[in-house]
C-alpha positions as CSV (number, residue, x, y, z in Angstrom):
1,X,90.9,145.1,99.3
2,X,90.6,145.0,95.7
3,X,91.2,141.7,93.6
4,X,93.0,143.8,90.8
5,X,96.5,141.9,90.2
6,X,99.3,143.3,92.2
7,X,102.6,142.7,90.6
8,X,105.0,144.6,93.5
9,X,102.7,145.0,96.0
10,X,104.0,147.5,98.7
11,X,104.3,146.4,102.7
12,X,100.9,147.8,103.7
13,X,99.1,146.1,100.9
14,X,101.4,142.6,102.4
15,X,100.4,143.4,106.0
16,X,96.8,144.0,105.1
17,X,96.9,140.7,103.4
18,X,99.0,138.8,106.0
19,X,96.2,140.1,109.0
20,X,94.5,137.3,108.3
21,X,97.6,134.5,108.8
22,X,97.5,133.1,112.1
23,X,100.2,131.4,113.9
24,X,99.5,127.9,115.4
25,X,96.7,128.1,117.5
26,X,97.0,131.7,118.4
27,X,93.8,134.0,118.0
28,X,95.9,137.2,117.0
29,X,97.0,137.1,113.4
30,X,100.7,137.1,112.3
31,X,101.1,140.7,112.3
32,X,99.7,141.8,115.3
33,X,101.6,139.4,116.7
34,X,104.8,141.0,115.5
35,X,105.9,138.2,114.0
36,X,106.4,139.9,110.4
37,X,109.4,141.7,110.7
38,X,110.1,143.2,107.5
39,X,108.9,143.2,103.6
40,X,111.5,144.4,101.2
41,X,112.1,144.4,97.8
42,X,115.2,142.1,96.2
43,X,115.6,142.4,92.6
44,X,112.3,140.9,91.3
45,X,111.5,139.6,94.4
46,X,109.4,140.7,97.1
47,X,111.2,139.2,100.6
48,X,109.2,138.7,103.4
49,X,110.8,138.6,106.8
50,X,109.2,136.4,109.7
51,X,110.4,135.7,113.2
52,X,109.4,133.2,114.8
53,X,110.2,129.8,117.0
54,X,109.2,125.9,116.0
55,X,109.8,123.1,114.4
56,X,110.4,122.6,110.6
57,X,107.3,121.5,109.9
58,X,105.7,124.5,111.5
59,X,107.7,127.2,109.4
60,X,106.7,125.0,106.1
61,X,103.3,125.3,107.1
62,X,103.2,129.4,108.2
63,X,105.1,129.8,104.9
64,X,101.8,127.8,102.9
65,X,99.4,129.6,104.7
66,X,101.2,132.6,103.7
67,X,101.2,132.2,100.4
68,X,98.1,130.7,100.0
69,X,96.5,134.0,101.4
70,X,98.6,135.9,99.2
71,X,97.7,134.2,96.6
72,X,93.9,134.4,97.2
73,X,94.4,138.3,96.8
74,X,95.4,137.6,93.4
75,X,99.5,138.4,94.8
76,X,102.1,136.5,92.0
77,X,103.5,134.3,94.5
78,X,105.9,133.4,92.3
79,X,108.0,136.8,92.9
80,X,107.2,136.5,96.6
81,X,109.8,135.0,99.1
82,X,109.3,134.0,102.9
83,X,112.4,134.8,104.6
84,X,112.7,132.7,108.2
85,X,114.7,134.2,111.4
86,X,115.1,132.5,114.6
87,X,114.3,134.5,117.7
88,X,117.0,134.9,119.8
89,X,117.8,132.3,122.4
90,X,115.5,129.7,120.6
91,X,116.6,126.4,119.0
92,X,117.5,126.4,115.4
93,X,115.4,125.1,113.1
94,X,116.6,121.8,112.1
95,X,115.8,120.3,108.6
96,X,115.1,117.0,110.9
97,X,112.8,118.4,113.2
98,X,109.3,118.0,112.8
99,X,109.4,115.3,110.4
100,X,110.3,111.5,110.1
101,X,112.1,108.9,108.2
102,X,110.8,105.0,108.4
103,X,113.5,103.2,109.4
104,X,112.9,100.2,107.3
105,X,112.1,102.0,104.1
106,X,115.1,103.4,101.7
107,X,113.0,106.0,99.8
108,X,109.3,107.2,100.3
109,X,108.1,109.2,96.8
110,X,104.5,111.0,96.7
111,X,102.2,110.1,93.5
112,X,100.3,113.6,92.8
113,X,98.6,115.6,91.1
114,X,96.6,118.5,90.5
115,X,92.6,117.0,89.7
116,X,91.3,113.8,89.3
117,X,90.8,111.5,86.6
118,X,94.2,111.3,85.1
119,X,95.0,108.0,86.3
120,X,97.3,108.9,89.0
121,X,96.3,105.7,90.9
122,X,96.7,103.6,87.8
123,X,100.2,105.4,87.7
124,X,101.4,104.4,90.9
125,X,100.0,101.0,90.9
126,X,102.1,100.8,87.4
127,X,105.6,102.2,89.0
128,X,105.4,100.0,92.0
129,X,104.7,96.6,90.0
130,X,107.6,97.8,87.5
131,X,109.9,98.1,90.8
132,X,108.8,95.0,92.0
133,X,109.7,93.1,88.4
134,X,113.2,94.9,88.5
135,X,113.7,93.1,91.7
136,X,113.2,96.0,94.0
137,X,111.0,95.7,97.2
138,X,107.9,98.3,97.4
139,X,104.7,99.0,98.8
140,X,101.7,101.5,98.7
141,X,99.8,104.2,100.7
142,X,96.7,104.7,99.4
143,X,96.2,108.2,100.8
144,X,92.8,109.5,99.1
145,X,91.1,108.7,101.9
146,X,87.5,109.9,100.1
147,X,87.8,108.3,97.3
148,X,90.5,105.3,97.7
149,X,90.9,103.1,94.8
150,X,94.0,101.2,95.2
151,X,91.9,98.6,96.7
152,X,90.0,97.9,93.2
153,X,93.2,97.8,91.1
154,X,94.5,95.5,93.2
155,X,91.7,93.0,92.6
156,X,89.8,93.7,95.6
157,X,86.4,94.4,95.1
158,X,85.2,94.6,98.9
159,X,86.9,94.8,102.6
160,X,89.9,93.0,103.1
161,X,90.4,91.2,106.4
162,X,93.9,92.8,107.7
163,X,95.7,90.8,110.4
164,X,97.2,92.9,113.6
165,X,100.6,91.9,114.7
166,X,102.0,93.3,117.6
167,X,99.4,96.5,117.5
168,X,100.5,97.0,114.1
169,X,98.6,96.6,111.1
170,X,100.3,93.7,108.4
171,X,99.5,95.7,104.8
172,X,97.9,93.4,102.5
173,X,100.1,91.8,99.6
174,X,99.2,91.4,96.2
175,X,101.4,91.3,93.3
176,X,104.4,91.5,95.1
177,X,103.6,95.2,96.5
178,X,102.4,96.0,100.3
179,X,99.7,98.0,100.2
180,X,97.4,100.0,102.8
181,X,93.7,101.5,101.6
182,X,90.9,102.4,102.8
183,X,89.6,100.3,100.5
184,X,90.7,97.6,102.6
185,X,88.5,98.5,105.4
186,X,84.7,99.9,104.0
187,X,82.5,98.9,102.0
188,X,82.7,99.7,98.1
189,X,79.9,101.8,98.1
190,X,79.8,103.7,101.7
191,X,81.4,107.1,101.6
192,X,84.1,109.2,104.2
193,X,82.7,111.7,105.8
194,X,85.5,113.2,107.8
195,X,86.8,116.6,108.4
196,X,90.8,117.9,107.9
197,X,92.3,116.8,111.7
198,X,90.9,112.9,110.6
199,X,92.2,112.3,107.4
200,X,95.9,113.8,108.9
201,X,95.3,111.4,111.7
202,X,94.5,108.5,108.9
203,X,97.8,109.2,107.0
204,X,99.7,109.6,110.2
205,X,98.5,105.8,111.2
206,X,98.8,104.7,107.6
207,X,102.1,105.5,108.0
208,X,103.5,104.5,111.7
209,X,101.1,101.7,112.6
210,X,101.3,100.1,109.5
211,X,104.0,97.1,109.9
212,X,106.0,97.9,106.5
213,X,109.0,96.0,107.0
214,X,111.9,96.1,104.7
215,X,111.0,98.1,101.3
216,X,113.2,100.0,99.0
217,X,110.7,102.4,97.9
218,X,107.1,102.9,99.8
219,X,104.7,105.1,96.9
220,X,102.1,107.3,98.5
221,X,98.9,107.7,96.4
222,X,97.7,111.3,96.9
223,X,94.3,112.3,96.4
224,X,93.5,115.0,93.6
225,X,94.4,118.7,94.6
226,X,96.8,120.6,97.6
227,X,94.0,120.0,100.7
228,X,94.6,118.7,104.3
229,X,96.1,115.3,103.3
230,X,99.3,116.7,101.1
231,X,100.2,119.1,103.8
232,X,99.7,116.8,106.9
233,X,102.2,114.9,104.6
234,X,105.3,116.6,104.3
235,X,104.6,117.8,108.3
236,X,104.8,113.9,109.3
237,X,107.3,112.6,107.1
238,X,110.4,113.6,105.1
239,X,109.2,112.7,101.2
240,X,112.2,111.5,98.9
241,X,110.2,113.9,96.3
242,X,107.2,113.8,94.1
243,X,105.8,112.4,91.2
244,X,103.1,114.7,89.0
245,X,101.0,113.1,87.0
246,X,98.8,114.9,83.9
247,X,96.9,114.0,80.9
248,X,98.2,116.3,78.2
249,X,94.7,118.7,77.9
250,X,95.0,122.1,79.3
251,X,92.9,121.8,82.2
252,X,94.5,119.4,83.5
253,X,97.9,120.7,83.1
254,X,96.5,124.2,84.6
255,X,95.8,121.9,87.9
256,X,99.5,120.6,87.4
257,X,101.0,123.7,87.9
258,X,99.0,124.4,91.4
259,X,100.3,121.2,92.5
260,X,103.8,122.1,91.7
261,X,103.8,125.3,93.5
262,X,102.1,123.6,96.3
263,X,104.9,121.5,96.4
264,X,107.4,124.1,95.7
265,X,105.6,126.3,98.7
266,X,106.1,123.3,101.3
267,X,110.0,122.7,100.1
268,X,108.9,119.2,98.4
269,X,111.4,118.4,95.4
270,X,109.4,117.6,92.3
271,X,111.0,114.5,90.7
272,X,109.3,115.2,87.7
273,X,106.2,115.0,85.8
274,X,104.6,112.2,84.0
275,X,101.8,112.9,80.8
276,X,99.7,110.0,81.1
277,X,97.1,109.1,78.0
278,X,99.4,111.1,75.6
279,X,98.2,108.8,73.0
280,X,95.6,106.2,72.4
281,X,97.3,103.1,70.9
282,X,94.5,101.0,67.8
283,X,93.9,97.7,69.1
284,X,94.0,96.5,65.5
285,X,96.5,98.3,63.8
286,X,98.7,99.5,66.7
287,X,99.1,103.3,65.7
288,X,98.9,106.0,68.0
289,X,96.3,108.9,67.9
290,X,96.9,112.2,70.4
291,X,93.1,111.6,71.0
292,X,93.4,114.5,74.1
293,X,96.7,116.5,72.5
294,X,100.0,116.6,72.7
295,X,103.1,117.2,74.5
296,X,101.4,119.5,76.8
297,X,103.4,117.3,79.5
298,X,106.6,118.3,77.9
299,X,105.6,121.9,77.4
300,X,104.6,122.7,80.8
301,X,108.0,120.5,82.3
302,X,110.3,122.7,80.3
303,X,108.7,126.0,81.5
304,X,109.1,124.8,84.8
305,X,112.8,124.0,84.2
306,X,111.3,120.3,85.6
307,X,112.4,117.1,84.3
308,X,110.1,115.4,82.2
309,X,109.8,111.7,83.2
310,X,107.9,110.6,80.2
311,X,104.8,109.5,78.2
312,X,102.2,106.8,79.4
313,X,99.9,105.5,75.9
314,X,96.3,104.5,76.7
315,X,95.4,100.9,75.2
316,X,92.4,99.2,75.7
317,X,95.0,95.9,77.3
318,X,95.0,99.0,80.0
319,X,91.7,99.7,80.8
320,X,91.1,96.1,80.9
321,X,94.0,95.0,83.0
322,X,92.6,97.8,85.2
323,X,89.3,96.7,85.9
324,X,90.5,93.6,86.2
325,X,92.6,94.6,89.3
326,X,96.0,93.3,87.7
327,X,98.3,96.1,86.8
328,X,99.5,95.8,83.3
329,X,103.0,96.2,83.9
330,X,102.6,92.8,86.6
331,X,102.2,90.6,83.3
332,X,104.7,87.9,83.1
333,X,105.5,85.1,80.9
334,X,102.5,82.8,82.0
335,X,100.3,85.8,80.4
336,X,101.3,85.1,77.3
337,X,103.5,87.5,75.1
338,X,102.6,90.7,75.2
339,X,101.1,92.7,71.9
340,X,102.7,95.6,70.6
341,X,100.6,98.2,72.5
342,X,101.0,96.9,75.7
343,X,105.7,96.4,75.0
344,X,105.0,100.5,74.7
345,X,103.3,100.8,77.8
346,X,105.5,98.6,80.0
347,X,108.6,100.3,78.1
348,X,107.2,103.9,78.9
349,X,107.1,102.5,82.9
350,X,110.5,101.2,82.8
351,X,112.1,103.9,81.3
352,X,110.2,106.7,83.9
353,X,111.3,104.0,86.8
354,X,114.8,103.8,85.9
355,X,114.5,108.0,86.3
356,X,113.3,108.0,89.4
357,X,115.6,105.4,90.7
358,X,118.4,107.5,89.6
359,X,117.1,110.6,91.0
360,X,116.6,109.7,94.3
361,X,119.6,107.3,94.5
362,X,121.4,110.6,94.0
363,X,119.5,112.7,96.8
C-alpha cells in the first residue's frame, strides 16, 4: 500500500490496513476473523464497526491498535471512529470491567507527556508537594521504569532500603508524599533492560503491592512517549484523567499532541495541559525572558478545545532546589522568605493545583 495521505479512505483500503490487527492472542488478524463488521461513512467521519466479546480494557486496547495501524498508513485518525457491538448472548461491556479503583485512594491522575526533557518529573514532584502544603494527602508512582528519577528529586542519591509489611511494600516518605521508584531499588548508574510484558508487570505491582494507605490523590509519573507502560495503565486501573506537560518549543508540543490522541484513543480524559519553562525568570533583576517561545502551551490547548492549566517559569532557585532533591514548592518558613522568582513559581503550582482539584472533584 502506498503511504500517500488518504483523507476518506474507502472499506478495502480499511480492511487492507486492519489485516494486520490481531485480536488477543489469536494468530488470524481482525478481519479474517470476521470481527470487522462494517466501515461506513458518517458525515466527516469514517465509522468502523467491530464485533467482538471482552472486557473494557480489551476493547480500549483493539481500538489503540486500530488506530495506531491506521495511523501508520498515514490514515487521519482523527476522522476515523471505532464503533463497538456486543455479540449476541455475551456479557455487556461494563465501564468497570477490566479496570480497578484503589480503595484507599480518592483520585489517581497520570503526569504525561509526549518526549522527554520537559520536566514532567519536576512537574509532578511540584503538584504533589503543593497538595501536601494545602493539607491534602498524596503520594507518587514513579512509572518510567528506564529511566526513573523521582528517586533523585526526592533527595535520594542511591537505593533506598524499603520495609515489607504484610507482603506489601511500605512506599518511602519524604516531604510529606509516599512515593515508589525504581530508583528506590538499583543502583544510580545500572540500567533496565526489560521488555513490554515486564514493565506492565512493574506498574501492576507498583500499584497493588504497594501499601498506599489513605491518600487523596496518588500522581503517576509516566515515562516520555505512548509505549507499553501508558497502555498497561489505563488496562489496570481507572485514571481520574491526565496531566500533559510541554515546554513551549514546537517540537515538543508536536509530541504533545501524540500524547493527547493516545490518550484520546484509550478513552483517558485529558485534565489539561501544563507549559513548563515558558519563561526564564533573572536571578538579579527578576524579569522574565521567553528564552524557548511563547504561548505555544496555550496555542496548542485552544486548538484542542483543552483546558489550559497554566505556565511553569524556569529560575535558577529551580534548578537548584532540584538537584538538591527538595521540591521548590516544599519550602516553608524555616527556608527563609522566598525571592520574587520563586512567589511566581509556587503561585503558578497553586493556581494549576486548585484546577485540578476542581476538575476531578467534579468527575
Amino acid at each position: 500500500m502506498t503511504k500517500d495521505n488518504i483523507e476518506f479512505p474507502d472499506a478495502s483500503k480499511i480492511k487492507e490496513i486492519l489485516s494486520g490487527v490481531h485480536y488477543s492472542d489469536a494468530k488470524t488478524n481482525i478481519v479474517e476473523d470476521g470481527l470487522v463488521k462494517d466501515i461506513k461513512q458518517d458525515g466527516d467521519k469514517t465509522i468502523i464497526v467491530v464485533e467482538a466479546a471482552g472486557e473494557r480494557a480489551e476493547m480500549l486496547a483493539l481500538e489503540a491498535h486500530i488506530k495506531t495501524a491506521l495511523s501508520k498508513a498515514n490514515v487521519s485518525v482523527e476522522k476515523i471512529k471505532v464503533q463497538f457491538n456486543q455479540i449476541e448472548g455475551a456479557p455487556p461491556i461494563s465501564p468497570q470491567v477490566g479496570v480497578r479503583r484503589l480503595d484507599k485512594i480518592k483520585h489517581i491522575i497520570a503526569v504525561g507527556s509526549g518526549k522527554g526533557g520537559v520536566g514532567k518529573s519536576t512537574a509532578t514532584m511540584n503538584i504533589a508537594a503543593t497538595l501536601v502544603k494545602m493539607g491534602y494527602k498524596a503520594g507518587i508512582l514513579d512509572g518510567d521504569i528506564y529511566g526513573p528519577s523521582i528517586g533523585r528529586m526526592a533527595g535520594y542519591e542511591s537505593t533506598v532500603p524499603v520495609k515489607i509489611e504484610n507482603e506489601k511494600i511500605i512506599p518511602v516518605k519524604k516531604h510529606g508524599i509516599k512515593m515508589i521508584s525504581f530508583s528506590f531499588l538499583i543502583e544510580a548508574n545500572r540500567a533496565v533492560v526489560w521488555r513490554g510484558p515486564m514493565l506492565g508487570k512493574a506498574i501492576e505491582q507498583f500499584l497493588f503491592d504497594i501499601e498506599w494507605g489513605d491518600l487523596d490523590y496518588l500522581l503517576i509519573d509516566l515515562p516520555p512517549g505512548t509505549g507499553d507502560v501508558q497502555l498497561s495503565l489505563v488496562q489496570l486501573i481507572d485514571l481520574d484523567g491526565v496531566v500533559i506537560i510541554t515546554t513551549p518549543q514546537g517540537v515538543a508540543l508536536q509530541d504533545a499532541r501524540r500524547a493527547i490522541d493516545m490518550f484520546d484513543q484509550v478513552k483517558v480524559k485529558i485534565l489539561g495541559i501544563v507549559e513548563n519553562m515558558s519563561e526564564f525568570i533573572c536571578p538579579h533583576c527578576g524579569k522574565g525572558t521567553h528564552i524557548f517561545s511563547s504561548e505555544g502551551g496555550q496555542n496548542i490547548a485552544k486548538g484542542l478545545e483543552i483546558d489550559f492549566l497554566g505556565e511553569i517559569p524556569l529560575s535558577k532557585t529551580v534548578m537548584d532546589s532540584g538537584e538538591k532533591g527538595f521540591p521548590i514548592t516544599a519550602v516553608d518558613a524555616a527556608h527563609g522568605e522566598p525571592g520574587s522568582d520563586t512567589l511566581k513559581v509556587l503561585k503558578a503550582y497553586e493556581n494549576i493545583v486548585k484546577q485540578i482539584i476542581k476538575k476531578v472533584d467534579t468527575k
